[in-house]
C-alpha positions in Angstrom: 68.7 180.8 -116.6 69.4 184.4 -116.9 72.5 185.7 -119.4 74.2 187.3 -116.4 74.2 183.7 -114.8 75.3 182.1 -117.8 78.1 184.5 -118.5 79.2 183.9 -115.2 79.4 179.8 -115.6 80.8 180.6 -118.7 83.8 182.3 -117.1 83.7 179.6 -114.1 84.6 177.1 -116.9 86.9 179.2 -118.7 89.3 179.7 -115.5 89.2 175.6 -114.5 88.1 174.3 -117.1 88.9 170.7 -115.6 86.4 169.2 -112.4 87.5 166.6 -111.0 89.0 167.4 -107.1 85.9 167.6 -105.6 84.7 163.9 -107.1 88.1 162.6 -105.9 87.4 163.3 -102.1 83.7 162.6 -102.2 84.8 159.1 -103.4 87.6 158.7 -100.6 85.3 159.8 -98.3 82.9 157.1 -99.8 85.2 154.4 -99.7 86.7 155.2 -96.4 83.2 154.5 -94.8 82.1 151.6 -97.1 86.3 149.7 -95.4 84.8 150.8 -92.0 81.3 149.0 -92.4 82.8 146.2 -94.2 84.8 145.9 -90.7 81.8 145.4 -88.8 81.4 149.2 -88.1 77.5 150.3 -87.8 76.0 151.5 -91.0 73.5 154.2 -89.1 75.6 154.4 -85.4 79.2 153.7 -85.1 80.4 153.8 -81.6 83.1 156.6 -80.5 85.1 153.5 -79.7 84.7 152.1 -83.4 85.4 156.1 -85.1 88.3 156.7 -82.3 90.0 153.6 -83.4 89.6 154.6 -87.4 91.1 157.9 -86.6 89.0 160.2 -85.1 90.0 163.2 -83.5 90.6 163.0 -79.6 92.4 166.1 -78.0 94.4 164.2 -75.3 95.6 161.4 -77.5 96.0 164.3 -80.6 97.9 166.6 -78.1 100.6 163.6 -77.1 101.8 162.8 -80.5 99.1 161.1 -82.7 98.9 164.5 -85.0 97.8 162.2 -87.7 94.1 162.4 -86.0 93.9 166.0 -87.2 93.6 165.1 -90.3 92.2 161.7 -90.8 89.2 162.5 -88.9 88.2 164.7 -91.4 87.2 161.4 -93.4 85.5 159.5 -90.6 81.5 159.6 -90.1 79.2 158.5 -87.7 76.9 156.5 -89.7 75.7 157.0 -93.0 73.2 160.0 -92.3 76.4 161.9 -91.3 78.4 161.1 -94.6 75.5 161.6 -97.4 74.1 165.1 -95.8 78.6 166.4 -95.6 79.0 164.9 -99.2 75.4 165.9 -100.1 76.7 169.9 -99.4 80.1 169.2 -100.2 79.2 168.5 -104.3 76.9 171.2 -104.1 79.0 174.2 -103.3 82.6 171.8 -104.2 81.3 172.5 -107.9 81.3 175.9 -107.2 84.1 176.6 -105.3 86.8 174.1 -107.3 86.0 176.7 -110.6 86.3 179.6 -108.7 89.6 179.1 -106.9 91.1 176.8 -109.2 91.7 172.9 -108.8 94.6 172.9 -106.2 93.9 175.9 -104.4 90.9 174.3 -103.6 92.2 171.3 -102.8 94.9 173.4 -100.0 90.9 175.0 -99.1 89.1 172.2 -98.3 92.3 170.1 -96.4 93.7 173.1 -94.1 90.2 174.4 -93.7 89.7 170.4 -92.2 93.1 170.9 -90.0 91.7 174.1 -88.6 87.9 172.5 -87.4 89.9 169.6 -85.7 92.7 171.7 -84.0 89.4 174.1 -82.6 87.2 171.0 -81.7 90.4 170.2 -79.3 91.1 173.5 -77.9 87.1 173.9 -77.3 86.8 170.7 -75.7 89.5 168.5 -75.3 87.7 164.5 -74.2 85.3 164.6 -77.2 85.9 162.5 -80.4 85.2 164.6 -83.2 85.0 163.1 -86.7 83.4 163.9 -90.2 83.9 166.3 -93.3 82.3 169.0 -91.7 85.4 171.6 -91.0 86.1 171.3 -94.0 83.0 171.9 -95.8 83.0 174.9 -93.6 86.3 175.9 -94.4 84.6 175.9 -98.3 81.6 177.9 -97.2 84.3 180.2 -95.4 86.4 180.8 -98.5 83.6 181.7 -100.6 81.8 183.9 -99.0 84.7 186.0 -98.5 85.7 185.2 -102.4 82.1 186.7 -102.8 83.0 189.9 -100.5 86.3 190.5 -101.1 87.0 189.3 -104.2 87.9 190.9 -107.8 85.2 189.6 -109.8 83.8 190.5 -113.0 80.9 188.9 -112.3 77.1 191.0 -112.2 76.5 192.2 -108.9 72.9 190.4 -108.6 74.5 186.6 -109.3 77.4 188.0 -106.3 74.3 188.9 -104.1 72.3 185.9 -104.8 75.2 183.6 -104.1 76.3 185.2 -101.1 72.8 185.3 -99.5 72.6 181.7 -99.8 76.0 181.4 -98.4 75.2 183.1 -95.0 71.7 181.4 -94.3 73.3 178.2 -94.9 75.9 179.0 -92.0 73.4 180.8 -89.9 71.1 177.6 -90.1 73.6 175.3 -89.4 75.4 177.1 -86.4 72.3 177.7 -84.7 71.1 174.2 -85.2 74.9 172.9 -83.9 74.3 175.3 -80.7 70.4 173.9 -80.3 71.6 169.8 -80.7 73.4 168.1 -78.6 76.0 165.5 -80.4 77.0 168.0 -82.3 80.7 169.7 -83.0 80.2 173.2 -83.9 83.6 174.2 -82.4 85.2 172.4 -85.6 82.2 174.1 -87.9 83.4 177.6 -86.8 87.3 176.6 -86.3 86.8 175.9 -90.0 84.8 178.5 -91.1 87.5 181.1 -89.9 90.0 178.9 -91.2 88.1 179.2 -94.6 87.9 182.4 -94.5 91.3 183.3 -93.6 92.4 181.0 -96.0 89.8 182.8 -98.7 91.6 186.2 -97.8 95.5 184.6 -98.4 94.9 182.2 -101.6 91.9 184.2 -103.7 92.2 185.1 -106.6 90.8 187.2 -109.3 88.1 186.1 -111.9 89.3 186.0 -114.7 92.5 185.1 -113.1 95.6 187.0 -113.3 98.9 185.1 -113.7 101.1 186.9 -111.2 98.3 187.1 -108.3 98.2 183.6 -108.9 102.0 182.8 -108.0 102.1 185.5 -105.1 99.1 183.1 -103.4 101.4 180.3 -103.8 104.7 182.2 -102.0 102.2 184.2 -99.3 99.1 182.4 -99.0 99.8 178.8 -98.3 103.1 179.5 -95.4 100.4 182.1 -94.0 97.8 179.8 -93.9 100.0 176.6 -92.0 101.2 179.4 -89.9 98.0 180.2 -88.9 97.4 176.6 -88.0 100.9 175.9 -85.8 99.4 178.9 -83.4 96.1 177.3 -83.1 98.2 174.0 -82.6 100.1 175.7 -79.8 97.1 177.4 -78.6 95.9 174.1 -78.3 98.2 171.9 -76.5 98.5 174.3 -73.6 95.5 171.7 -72.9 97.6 169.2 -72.7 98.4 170.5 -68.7 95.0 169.4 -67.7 95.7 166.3 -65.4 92.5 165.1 -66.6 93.2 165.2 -69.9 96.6 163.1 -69.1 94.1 161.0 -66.9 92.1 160.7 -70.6 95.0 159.7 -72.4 96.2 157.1 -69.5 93.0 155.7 -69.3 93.3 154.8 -73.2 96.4 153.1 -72.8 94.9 151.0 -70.0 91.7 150.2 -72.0 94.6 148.8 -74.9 96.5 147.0 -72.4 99.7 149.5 -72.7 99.8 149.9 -69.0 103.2 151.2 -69.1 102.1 154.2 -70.9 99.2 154.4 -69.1 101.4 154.7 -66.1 103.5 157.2 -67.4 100.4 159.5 -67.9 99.0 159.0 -65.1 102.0 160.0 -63.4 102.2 162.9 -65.3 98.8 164.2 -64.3 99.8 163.6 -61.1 102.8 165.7 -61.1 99.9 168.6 -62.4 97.9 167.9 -59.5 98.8 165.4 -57.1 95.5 166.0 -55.0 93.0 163.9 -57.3 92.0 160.8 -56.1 90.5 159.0 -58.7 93.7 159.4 -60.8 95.3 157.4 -58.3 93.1 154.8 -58.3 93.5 154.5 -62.2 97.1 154.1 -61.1 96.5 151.6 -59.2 94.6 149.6 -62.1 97.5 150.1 -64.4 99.8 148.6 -61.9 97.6 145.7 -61.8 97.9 145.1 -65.0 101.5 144.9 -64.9 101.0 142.5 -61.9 102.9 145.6 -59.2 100.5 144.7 -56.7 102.4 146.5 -54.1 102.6 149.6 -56.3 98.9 149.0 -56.7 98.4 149.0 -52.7 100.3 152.4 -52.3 98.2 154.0 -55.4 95.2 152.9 -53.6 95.8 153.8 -50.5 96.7 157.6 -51.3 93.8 157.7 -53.3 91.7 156.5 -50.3 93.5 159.3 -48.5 92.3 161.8 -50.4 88.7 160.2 -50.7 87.5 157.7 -48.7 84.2 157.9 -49.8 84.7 155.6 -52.6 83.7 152.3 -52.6 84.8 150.8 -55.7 88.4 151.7 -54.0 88.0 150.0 -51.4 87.5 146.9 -53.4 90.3 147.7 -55.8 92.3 147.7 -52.9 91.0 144.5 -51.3 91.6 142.5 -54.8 94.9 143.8 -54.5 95.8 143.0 -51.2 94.2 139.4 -52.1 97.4 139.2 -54.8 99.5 139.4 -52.0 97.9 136.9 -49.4 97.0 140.0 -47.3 93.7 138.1 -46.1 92.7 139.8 -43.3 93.8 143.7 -44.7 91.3 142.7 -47.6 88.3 141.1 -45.8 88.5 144.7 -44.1 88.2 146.4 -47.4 85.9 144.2 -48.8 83.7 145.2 -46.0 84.1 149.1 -46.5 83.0 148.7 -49.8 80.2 146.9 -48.9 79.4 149.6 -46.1 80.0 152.1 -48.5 77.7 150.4 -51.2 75.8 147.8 -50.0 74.9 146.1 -53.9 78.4 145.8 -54.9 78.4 142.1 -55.8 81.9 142.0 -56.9 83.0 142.6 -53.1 79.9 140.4 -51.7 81.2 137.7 -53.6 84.9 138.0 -53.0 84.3 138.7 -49.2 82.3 135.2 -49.9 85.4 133.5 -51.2 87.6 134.8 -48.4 84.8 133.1 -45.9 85.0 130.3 -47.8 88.2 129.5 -47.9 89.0 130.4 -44.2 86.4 127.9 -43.7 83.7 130.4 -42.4 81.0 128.9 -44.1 77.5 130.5 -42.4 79.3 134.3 -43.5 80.3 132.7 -47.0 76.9 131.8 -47.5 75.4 134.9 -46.2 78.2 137.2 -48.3 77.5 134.5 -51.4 73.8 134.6 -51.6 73.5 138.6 -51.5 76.1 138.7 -54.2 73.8 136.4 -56.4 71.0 138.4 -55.4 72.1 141.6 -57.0 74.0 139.5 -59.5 72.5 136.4 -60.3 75.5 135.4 -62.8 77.5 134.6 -59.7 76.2 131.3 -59.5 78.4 130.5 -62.7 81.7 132.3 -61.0 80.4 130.2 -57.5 80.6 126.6 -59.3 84.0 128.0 -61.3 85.4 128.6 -57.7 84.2 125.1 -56.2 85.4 122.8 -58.5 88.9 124.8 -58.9 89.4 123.2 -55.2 87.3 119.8 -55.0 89.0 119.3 -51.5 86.5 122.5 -50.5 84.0 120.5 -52.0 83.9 117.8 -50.0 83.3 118.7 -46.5 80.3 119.1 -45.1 79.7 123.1 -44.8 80.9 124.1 -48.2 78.1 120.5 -49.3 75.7 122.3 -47.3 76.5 126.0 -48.7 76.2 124.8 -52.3 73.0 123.1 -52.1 71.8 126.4 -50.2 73.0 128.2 -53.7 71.3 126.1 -55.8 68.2 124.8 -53.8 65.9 127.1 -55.6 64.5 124.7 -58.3 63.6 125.6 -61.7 59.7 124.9 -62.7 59.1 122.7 -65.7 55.6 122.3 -67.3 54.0 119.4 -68.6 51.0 118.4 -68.9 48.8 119.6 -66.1 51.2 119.1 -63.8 54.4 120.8 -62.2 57.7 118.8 -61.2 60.5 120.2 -60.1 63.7 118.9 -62.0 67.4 119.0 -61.5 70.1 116.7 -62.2 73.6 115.9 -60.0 76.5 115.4 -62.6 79.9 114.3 -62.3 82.7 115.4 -64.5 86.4 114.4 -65.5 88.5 117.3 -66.8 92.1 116.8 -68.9 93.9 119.4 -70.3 94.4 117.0 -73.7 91.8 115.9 -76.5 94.4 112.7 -76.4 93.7 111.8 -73.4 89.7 112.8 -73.5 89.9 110.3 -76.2 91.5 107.8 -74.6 89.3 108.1 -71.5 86.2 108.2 -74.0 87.4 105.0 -75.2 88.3 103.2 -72.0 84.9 104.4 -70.5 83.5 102.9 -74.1 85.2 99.5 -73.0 83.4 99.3 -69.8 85.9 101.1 -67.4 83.6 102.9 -64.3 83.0 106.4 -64.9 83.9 107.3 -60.8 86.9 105.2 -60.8 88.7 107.4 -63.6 87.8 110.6 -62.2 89.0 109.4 -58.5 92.3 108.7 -60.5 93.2 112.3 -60.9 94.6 114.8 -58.6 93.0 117.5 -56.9 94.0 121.3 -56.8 94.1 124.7 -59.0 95.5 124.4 -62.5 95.4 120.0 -62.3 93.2 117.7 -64.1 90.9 116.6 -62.0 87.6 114.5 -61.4 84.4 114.3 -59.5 81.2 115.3 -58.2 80.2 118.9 -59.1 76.5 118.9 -56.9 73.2 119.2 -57.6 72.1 121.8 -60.6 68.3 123.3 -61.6 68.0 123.7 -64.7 69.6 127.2 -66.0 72.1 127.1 -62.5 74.3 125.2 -64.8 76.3 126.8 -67.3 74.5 127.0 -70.7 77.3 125.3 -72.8 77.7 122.4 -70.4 74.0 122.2 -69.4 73.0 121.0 -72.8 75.4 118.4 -72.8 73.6 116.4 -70.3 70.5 117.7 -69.7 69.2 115.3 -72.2 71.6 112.2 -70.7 69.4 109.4 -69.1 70.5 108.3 -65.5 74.0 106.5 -65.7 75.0 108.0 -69.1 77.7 110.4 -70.0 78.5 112.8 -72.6 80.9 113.1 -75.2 83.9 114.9 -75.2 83.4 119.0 -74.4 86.1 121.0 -75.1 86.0 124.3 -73.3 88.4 127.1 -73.0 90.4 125.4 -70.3 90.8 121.9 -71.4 88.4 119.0 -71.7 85.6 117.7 -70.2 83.3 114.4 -69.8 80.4 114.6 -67.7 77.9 112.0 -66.1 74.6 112.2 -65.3 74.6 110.6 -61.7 71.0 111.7 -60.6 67.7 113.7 -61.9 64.3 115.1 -60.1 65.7 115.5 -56.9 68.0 117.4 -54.7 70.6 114.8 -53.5 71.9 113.6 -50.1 74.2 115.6 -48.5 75.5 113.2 -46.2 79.5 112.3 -46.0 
């Protein structure tokens, strides 16, 4: 090391002589991320959901009130990768930096310089969600390279030059290689590298420092500097009359289940610019969640209005109209959106269930099977909607539609042989483990299995009993499927508890499809 270089470490020490700022926020930056993976976040690739709800920076949720997220985004990463290459640069030139400006103006450096990248990452682009150290570190590189330029220094001119060349192709590489990747924010890398370097302009001081220099940055520098950041602030929330970044923020609340916020900002985007259709559509969702299915109709219907072209609309409209017992307004719906989109199961299958309950079983079928086609999970949400009315069940058309649905047999291998397998099943449902128990028991004691469930009555929300049809293996759902699909003939399982109460099943019948007869 040359004497000119160790003079000047020698006066770097002199003027703070005590390190230890710099430490302190690599290690809350450390220990932030080491809570958030201990939370389940991912180690190499948190989601934006998972970073946006640990505080990262958002404009439209910022810009309505959460100001916090200016700040605490600062020390949120995506990933590992992100964190070790900020902290990596942040001890590097945080050594340097900390000496030079002293401990606490350092400290006012690195924060503001942080408040600065995050209120520019919102004005540049409002719907991203920024996080990590990096206006900040920025806001370091900032101050010190004007503290190189600008600054009283009895320091040798070849250690300045040296140190200031460094500076620069670390902000040149960086920028260009923020501007060349996508994924990455360099509107809070440049908000705070100016923020840095104002900040280096208001709070530098001399080397060796002078006294009174050092309490005029204290009564000049540090207002200037928060002044500086309520104009970008301001600058900033002029945003905040986008409808679409109300939409943002609605859409939010709806995703938390706050639809009364939601609503409000919607409304408020809509008072912007009342001619956007997919905002009222989000409306309409919101009011759905608050169970205003008329409000929902009327939000749906403008938005229709204003684009009909829409199909998922159409079917938001038609489930809506379905809340209200507005059959035949949602069958016509339902069929727009099919028109409109011809693979959107959602309204194949819910056209299906209007069919199906108006008795119209050929067009159930026909809607049914296309749904199950494009979405072969239906066949779960078909048997869910049979059993919740047995009395369906049990004439001959809706007999005849499911053993259409499941007639497609599954293909089990043994041997050298192929046999096709299925199995009929019978179940009793109670909303009680007592009285699963006491069933158990009684069925234990000899009791007939059909006799108990024809005991119970029949309709949406009861306990009930039954035949539930004929199943191939894997048309069944999983967690009751391996109940029984080891049962011989005859027997029945034990007692299944499921989300909606309790179930025992029987194995009526196996290797065949079954008679359909009355």
């Amino acid at each position: 090391m040359k004497k000119d270089e160790i003079a000047f470490l020698e006066l770097l020490t002199g003027s703070t002589p005590r390190f230890f700022v710099t430490p302190i926020i690599i290690g809350i930056n450390v220990l932030i991320f080491v809570v958030m993976i201990l939370s389940g976040v991912s180690v190499f690739n948190p989601t934006v959901e998972e970073a946006f709800n640990w505080g990262a920076n958002l404009g439209p949720y910022t810009l309505s009130g959460e100001w916090w997220r200016l700040f605490t985004s600062t020390f949120i990463h995506y990933g590992i990768i992100h964190l070790l290459f900020n902290m990596w640069v942040l001890w590097d030139l945080g050594k340097l930096a900390e000496r030079m400006f002293g401990n606490w103006i350092f400290l006012i450096l690195y924060l503001l310089s942080g408040l600065g990248g995050s209120t520019a990452s919102i004005w540049w682009n409002t719907s991203v969600v920024s996080a990590g150290a990096s206006g900040s570190v920025f806001g370091v590189v900032g101050g010190l390279i004007i503290f190189w330029y600008l600054g009283d220094l009895s320091v040798p001119q070849a250690v300045i030059k040296k140190n200031l060349t460094s500076l620069l192709m670390f902000t040149g590489y960086n920028l260009f290689y923020g501007f060349t990747e996508s994924g990455i924010d360099n509107a809070a890398h440049l908000g705070g590298l100016a923020f840095g370097m104002l900040l280096g302009i208001l709070l530098k001081r001399s080397l060796p420092p002078v006294e009174a220099r050092s309490r005029l940055r204290y009564y000049l520098g540090i207002p200037g500097a928060m002044s500086i950041i309520i104009l970008f602030v301001v600058l900033a929330k002029g945003h905040a009359d986008d409808p679409y970044v109300r939409a943002v923020v609605g859409s939010k609340f709806e995703e938390r289940g706050e639809y009364d916020k939601a609503i409000i900002e919607y409304k408020k985007a809509l008072e912007i610019d009342s001619t956007v259709s997919d905002i009222y559509n989000d409306l309409g969702v919101a009011y759905m969640g608050k169970e205003l299915y008329y409000e929902a109709i009327s939000a749906y219907t403008r938005a229709i209005e204003l684009d009909s072209s829409v199909g998922t609309t159409h079917t938001n409209l038609a489930i809506a109209y379905l809340n209200v017992e507005l059959l035949d307004k949602a069958q016509a719906s339902f069929k727009r959106a099919i028109e409109i989109d011809p693979k959107d199961d959602r309204a194949l299958f819910l056209l299906g269930a209007i069919y199906l309950y108006e008795g119209f079983y050929r067009d159930a079928t026909i809607s049914f099977e296309k749904a199950i086609k494009i979405n072969p999970e239906f066949i779960d949400a078909l048997y869910e909607l049979i059993i919740e009315d047995p009395q369906r069940a049990s004439v001959a058309g809706l007999r005849s539609l499911y053993e259409r649905m499941t007639k497609t047999v599954i293909v089990e291998r043994g041997g050298d042989q192929e046999k096709p397998i299925g199995m009929r099943i019978s179940a009793i449902w109670v909303k009680t483990e007592a009285k699963a128990r006491q069933i158990l028991q009684d069925l234990n004691n000899g009791a007939d299995f059909s006799v108990i469930a024809s005991q119970y009555s029949i309709g949406p929300g009861s306990e009930n009993g039954g035949d539930l049809g004929f199943f191939a293996p894997g048309e069944m759902m999983k967690d009751l499927e391996t109940h029984v699909i080891n049962l011989q003939v005859g027997e029945y399982s034990g007692i299944i508890e499921t989300d909606a109460g309790y179930l025992i099943l029987l194995k009526i019948e196996e290797n065949k499809p079954p008679s359909m007869q009355e």
